[in-house]
C-alpha positions as CSV (number, residue, x, y, z in Angstrom):
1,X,3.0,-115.3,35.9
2,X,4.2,-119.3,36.0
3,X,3.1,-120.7,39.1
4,X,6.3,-121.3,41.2
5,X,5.7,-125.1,41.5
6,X,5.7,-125.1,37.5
7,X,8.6,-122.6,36.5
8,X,10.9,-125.0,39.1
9,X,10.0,-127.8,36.5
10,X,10.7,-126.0,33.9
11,X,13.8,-124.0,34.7
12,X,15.6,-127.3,35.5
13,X,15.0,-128.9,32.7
14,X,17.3,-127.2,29.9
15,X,18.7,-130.1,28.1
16,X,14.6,-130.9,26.9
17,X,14.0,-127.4,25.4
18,X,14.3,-125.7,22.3
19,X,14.8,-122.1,22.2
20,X,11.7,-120.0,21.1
21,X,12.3,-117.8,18.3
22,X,11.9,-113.4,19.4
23,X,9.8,-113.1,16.4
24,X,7.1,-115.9,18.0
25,X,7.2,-114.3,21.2
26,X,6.8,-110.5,22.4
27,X,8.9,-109.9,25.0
28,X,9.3,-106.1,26.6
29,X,13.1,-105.6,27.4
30,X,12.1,-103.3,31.1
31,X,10.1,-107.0,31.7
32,X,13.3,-109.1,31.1
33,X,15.4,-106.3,33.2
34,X,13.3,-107.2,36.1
35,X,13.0,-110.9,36.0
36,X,16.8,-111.9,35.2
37,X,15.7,-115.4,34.6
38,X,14.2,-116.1,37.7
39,X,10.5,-114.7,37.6
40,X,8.9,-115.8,34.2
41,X,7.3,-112.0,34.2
42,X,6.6,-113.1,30.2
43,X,4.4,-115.8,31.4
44,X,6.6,-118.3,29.7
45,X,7.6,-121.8,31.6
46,X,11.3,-120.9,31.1
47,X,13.1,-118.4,30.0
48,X,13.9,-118.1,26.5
49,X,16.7,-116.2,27.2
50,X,18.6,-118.6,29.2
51,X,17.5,-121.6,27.1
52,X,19.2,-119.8,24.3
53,X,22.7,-119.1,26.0
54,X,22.2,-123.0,26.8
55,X,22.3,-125.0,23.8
56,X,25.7,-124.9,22.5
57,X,27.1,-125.1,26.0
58,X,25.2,-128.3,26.6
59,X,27.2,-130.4,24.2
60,X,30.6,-129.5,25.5
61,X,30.1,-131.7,28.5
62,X,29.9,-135.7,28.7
63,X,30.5,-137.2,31.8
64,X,29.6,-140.6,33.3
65,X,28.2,-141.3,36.4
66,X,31.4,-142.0,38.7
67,X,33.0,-139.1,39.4
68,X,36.5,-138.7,41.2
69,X,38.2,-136.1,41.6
70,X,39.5,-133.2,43.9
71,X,36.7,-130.4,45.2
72,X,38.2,-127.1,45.6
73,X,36.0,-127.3,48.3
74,X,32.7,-126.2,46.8
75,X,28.6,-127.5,47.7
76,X,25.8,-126.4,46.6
77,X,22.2,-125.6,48.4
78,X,19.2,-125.3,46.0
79,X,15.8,-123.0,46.7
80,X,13.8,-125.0,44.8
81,X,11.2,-127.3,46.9
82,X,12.0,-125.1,50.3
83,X,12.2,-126.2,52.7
84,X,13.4,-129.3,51.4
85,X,15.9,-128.6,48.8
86,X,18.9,-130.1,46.6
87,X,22.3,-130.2,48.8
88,X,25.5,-131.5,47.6
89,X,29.3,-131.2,46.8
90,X,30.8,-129.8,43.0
91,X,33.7,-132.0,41.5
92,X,35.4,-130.8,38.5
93,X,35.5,-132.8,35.5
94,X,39.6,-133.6,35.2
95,X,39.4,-133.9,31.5
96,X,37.9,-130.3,32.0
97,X,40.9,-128.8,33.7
98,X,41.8,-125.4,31.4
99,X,45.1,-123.8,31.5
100,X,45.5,-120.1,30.7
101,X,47.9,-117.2,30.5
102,X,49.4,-117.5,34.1
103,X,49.4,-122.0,33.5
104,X,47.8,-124.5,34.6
105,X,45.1,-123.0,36.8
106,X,45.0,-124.4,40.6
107,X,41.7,-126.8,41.5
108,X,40.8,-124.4,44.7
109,X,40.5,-121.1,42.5
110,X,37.6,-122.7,40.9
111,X,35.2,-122.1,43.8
112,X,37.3,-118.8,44.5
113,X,35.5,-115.5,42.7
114,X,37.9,-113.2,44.7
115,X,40.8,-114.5,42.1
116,X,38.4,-114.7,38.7
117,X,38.7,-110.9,38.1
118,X,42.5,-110.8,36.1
119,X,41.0,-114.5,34.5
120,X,39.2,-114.0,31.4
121,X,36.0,-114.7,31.1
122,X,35.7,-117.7,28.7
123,X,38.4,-119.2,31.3
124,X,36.3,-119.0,34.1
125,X,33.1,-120.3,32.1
126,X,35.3,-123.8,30.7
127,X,35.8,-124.5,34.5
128,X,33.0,-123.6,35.8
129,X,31.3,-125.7,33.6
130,X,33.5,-128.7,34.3
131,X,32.0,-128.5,37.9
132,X,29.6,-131.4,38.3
133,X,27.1,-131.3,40.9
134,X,25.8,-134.3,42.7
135,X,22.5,-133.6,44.5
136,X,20.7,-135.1,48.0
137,X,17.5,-133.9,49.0
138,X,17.0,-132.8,52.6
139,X,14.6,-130.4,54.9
140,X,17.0,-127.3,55.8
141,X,16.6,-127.9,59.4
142,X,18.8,-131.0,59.0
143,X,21.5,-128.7,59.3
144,X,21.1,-128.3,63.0
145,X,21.1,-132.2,64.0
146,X,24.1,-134.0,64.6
147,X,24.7,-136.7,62.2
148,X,27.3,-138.5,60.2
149,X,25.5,-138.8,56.8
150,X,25.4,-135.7,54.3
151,X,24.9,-133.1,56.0
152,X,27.6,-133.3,58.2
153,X,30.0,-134.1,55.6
154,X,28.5,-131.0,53.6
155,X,29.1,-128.7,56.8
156,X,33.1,-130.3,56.6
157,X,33.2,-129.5,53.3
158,X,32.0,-126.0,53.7
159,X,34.5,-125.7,56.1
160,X,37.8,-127.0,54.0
161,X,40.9,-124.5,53.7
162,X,42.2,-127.1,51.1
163,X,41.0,-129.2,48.0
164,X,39.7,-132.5,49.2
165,X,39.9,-135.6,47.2
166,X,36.0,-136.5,46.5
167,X,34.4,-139.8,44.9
168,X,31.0,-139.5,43.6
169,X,28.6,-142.2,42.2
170,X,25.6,-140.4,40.6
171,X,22.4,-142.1,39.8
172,X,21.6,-141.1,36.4
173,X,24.5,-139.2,33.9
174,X,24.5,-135.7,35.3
175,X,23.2,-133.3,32.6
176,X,22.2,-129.7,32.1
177,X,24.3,-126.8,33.0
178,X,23.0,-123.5,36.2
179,X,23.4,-119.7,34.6
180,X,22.5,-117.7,37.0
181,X,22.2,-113.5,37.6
182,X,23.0,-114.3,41.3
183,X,25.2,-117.2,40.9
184,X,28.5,-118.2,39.1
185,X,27.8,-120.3,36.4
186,X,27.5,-124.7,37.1
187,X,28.0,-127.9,35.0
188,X,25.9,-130.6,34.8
189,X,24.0,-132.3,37.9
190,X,22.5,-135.5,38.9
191,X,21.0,-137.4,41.9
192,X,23.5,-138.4,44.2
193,X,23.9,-142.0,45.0
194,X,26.6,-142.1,47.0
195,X,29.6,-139.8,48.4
196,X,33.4,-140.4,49.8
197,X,36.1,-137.5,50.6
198,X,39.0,-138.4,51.8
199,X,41.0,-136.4,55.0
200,X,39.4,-132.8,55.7
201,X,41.6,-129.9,56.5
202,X,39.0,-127.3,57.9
203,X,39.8,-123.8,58.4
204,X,40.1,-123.0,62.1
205,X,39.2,-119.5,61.9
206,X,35.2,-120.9,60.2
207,X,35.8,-124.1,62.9
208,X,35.6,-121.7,65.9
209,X,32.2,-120.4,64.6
210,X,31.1,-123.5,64.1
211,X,31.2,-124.5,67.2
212,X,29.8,-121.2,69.0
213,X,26.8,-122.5,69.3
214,X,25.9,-118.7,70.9
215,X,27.1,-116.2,67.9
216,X,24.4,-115.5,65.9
217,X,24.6,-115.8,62.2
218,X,25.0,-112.4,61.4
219,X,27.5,-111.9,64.6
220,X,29.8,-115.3,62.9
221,X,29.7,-113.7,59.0
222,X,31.4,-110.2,60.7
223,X,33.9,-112.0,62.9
224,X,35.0,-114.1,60.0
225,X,35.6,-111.3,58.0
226,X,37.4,-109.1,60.4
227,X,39.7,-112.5,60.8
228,X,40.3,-112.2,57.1
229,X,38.0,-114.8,55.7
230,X,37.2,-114.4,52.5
231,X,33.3,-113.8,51.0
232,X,33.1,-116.4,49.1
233,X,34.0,-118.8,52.4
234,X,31.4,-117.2,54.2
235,X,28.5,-117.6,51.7
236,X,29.8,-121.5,51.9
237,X,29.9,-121.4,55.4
238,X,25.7,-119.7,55.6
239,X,24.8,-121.9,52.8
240,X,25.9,-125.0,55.1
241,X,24.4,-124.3,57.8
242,X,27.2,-123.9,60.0
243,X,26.7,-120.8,61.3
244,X,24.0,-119.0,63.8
245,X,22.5,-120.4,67.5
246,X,22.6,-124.0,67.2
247,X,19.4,-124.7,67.3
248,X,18.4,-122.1,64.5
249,X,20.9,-123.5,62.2
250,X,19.5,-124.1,58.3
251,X,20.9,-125.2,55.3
252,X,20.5,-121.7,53.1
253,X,20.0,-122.0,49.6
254,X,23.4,-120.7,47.8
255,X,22.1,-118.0,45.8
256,X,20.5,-116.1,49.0
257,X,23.7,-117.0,51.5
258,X,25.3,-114.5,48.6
259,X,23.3,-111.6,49.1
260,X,23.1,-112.1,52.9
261,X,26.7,-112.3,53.5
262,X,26.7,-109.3,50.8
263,X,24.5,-107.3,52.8
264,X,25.5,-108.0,55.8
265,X,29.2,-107.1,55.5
266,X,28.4,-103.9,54.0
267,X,25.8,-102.6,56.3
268,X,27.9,-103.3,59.0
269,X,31.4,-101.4,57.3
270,X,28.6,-98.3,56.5
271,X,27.9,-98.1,60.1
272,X,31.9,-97.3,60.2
273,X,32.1,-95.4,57.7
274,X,29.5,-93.0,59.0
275,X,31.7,-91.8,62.2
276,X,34.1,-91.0,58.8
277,X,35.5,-87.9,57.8
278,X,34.1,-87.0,54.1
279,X,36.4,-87.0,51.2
280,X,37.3,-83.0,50.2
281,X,37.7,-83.9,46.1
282,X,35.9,-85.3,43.7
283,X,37.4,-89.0,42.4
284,X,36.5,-90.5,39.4
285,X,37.5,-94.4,38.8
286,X,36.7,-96.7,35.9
287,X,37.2,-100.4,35.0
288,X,36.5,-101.8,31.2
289,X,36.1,-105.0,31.0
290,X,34.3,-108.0,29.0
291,X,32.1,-105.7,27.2
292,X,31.5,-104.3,30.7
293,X,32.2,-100.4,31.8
294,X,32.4,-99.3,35.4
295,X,32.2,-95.7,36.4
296,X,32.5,-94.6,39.9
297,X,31.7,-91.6,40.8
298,X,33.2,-90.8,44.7
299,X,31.6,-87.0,45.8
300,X,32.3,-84.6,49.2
301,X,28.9,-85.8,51.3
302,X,27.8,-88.2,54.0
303,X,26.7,-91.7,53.2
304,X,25.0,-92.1,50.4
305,X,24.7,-94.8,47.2
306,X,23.6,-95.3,43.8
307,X,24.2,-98.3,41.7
308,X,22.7,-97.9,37.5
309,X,23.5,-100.5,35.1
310,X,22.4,-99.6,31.2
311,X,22.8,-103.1,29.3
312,X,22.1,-102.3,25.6
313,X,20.7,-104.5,22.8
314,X,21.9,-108.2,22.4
315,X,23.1,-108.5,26.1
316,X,22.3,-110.9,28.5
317,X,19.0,-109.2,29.5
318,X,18.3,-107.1,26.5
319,X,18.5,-109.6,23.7
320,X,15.3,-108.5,22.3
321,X,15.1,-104.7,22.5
322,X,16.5,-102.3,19.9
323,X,17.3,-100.0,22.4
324,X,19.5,-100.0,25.6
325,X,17.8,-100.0,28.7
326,X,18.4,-99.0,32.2
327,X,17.6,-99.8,35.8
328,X,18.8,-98.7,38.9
329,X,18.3,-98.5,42.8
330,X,19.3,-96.2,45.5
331,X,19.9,-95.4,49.3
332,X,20.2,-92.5,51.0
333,X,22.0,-91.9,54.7
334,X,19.7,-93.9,57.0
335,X,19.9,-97.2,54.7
336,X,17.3,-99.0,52.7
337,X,14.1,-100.9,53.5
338,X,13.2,-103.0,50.7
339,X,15.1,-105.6,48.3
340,X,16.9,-103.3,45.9
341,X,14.9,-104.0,42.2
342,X,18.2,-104.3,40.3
343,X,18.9,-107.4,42.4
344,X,21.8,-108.7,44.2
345,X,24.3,-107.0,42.1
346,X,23.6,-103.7,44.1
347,X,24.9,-105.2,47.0
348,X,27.9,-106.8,45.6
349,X,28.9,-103.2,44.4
350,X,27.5,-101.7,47.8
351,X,30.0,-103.9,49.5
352,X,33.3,-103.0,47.3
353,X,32.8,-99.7,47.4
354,X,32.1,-99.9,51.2
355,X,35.0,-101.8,51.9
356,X,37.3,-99.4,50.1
357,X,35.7,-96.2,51.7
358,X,36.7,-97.9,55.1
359,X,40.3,-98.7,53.7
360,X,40.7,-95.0,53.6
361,X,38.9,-94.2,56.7
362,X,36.5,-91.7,54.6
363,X,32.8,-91.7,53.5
364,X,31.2,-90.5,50.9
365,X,28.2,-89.9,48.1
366,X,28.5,-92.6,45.6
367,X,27.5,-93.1,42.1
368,X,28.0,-96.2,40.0
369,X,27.5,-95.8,36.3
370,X,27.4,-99.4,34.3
371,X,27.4,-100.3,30.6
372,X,26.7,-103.2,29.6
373,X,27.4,-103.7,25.7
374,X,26.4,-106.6,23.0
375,X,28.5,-109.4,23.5
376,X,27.9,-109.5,27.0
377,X,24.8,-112.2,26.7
378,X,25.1,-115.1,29.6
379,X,24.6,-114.3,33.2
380,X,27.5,-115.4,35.4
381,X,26.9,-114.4,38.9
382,X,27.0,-111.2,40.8
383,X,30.7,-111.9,41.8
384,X,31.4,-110.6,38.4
385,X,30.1,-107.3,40.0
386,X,31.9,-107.3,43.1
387,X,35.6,-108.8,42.4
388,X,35.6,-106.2,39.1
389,X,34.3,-103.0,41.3
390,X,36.7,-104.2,43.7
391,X,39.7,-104.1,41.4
392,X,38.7,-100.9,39.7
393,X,38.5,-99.3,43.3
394,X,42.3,-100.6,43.9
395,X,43.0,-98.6,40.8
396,X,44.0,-94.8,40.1
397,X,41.4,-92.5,40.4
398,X,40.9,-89.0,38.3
399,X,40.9,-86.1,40.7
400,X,38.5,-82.9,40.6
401,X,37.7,-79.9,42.5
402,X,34.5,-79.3,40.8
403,X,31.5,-81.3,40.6
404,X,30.9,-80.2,36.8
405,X,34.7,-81.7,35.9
406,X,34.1,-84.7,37.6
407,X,30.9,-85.7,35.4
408,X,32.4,-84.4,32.4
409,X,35.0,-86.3,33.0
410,X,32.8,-89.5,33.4
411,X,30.1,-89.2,30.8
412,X,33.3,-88.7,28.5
413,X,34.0,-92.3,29.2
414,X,30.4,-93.7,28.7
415,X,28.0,-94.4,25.3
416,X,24.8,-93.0,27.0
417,X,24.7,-89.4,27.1
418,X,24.8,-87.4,30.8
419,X,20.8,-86.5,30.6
420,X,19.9,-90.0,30.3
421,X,21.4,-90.6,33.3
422,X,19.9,-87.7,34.7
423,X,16.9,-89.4,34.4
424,X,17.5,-92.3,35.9
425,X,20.0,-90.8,38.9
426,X,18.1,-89.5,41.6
427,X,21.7,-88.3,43.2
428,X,22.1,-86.2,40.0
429,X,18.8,-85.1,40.3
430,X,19.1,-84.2,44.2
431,X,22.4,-82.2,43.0
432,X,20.8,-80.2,40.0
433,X,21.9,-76.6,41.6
434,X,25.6,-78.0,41.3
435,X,25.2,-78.9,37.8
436,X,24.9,-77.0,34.6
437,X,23.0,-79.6,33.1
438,X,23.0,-77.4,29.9
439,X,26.8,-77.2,29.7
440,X,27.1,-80.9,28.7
441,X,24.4,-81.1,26.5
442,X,26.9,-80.0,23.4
């Protein structure tokens, strides 16, 4: 495996690479399922897969080194170099601004993944990709002093209900683009030189927290989001450092604020969902989209959860393989110990399905079925996960009395047949006296 200190050279350096051929390398597609990019389980400095989803992209963006523009508000913390990591503010690109079915799209929904789920995909890449990073390194405890420089305008920033009007001067042309399995994807970055943002309109519900210098982190993400703030302010809120004891406050790179605010939420609406009522029926729902099928499976139980993805050849994590492969990760009544091994995805579906469960006052077993087909071949971020099992949840579901129709039902909708998911399901495998395994084997 790359030494950490090397792959962080290496995986920010896309613009200098060239794509290694599959036929000069042998990669094992259960290897690249693990990794995602963020590993190097091959032993490779990079990852060839990302490199490749690169290229092209790369030449689609020219910026100079002023920037001026309007953020929606959106920063950005880095993991790299922890404890002292990459901070800064994302400015769009004007000449970058997309239109699409519905018009001209609005600055602030391009830091918003809780509206990207009825945009189309390519949409959300072509401004996504227009965001421009500007970078300042700091220690993460930096977040807990009280200063006027970069920090403190980060944390107002992190705080904004509104776009803010933001000047940038960047020391070098930004370059490179951030694809990321936990992120949404990022334009091109640079070393910051120097920042202005014009009049701050913060939100008063994350301003309160702020300045509760005795909630605890965890305590601040619940009551914002029993006040109705969204996720994706939250995870800004974390990454900022504007949240927790005073004292104990950190910047926290973005891409573990997600999970945390992710895992948070969702254990906490469990815990409510367990004084639930099961559901009586068996409910079947199901979202296609962007080469993507969703399958959930809601059955009569207490708490339990199972998240399976299936991504088959020439995907974003199976481009070499000639067969599709799968990965999953489960949790039974009392909860999980460990980091789940398909990664943060599990608990961006953990937390839709957890959130609609309490909508309806009810628990429930739960199986999610995912397919991921060729065509699907860049990683854009596990809110691609949540915001679509979140809108297939909101849907119509298929009813059943029987456990058998329900499955039936399901693997009719899916490519994979029902006893390779057997294998791979240990809540099919925990149910096998309820199923006639042999019945749907025709």
């Amino acid at each position: 495996m790359m030494s950490s200190k090397n792959a962080s050279h290496y995986s920010s350096s896309y613009s200098s690479l060239t794509p290694i051929s599959p036929t000069h390398i042998n990669l094992n597609p259960s290897i690249c399922m693990q990794c995602r990019g963020s590993k190097y389980l091959c032993g490779l400095a990079y990852c060839p897969i990302l490199v490749s989803s690169v290229k092209a992209m790369l030449e689609r963006i020219d910026v100079d080194k002023s920037i001026d523009g309007y953020t929606p508000p959106s920063i950005f913390v880095g993991r790299l170099g922890y404890p002292k990591v990459s901070i800064g503010p994302m400015v769009p690109v004007p000449v970058q601004v997309v239109e699409h079915d519905m018009g001209s799209l609005d600055i602030s929904i391009y830091d918003c993944p809780e509206q990207w789920h009825n945009i189309a995909l390519d949409y959300v890449l072509k401004f996504r990709l227009a965001m421009v990073r500007g970078k300042v390194k700091v220690h993460v405890d930096d977040a807990s002093l009280t200063s006027s420089g970069i920090s403190s305008i980060l944390q107002e920033l992190a705080m904004a209900k509104v776009p803010v009007d933001a000047e940038m001067l960047l020391k070098n042309k930004p370059s490179g683009i951030n694809l990321s399995e936990y992120l949404p994807p990022s334009g091109p970055s640079a070393e910051m030189e120097r920042l202005k943002v014009g009049s701050i309109r913060v939100d008063e519900r994350i301003e309160k927290a702020y300045y509760d210098y005795d909630l605890s982190a965890s305590e601040a993400m619940l009551q914002l989001y029993s006040n109705g703030v969204s996720i994706s302010s939250i995870v800004r809120a974390l990454s900022a450092g504007c949240l927790g004891y005073k004292r104990r406050r950190r910047f926290v790179p973005t891409r573990w604020s997600i999970t945390a605010v992710d895992d948070t939420i969702s254990k906490a609406l469990i815990e409510q969902i367990k004084h639930e009522p099961s559901i009586d029926e068996y409910m079947v729902y199901s979202r296609d989209v962007s080469m993507n099928r969703f399958i959930c499976i809601l059955l009569p139980g207490k708490w339990e959860f199972e998240w399976i993805e299936a991504w088959f050849p020439s995907t974003t994590w199976n481009v070499y393989g000639s067969r599709y492969e799968m990965i999953g990760d489960h949790e039974y009544y009392r909860g999980r110990k460990g980091y789940a091994m398909v990664g943060g995805c599990y608990y961006s579906a953990r937390l839709a399905v957890a959130e609609h469960l309490a909508s309806i006052r009810r628990q429930a077993r739960v199986l999610m079925l995912r397919e991921i087909y060729p065509g699907f071949n860049i990683p854009v971020g596990v809110w691609f996960v949540r915001e679509h099992v979140r809108a297939m949840l909101k849907g119509k579901a298929a009813r059943f009395t029987r456990m058998d129709d329900a499955i039936k039902y399901a693997m009719s909708m899916l490519k994979i047949p029902l006893e390779e998911w057997y294998r791979e399901s240990s809540m099919l495998r925990g149910a096998q006296t309820q199923i006639r395994l042999s019945y749907y084997m025709q």
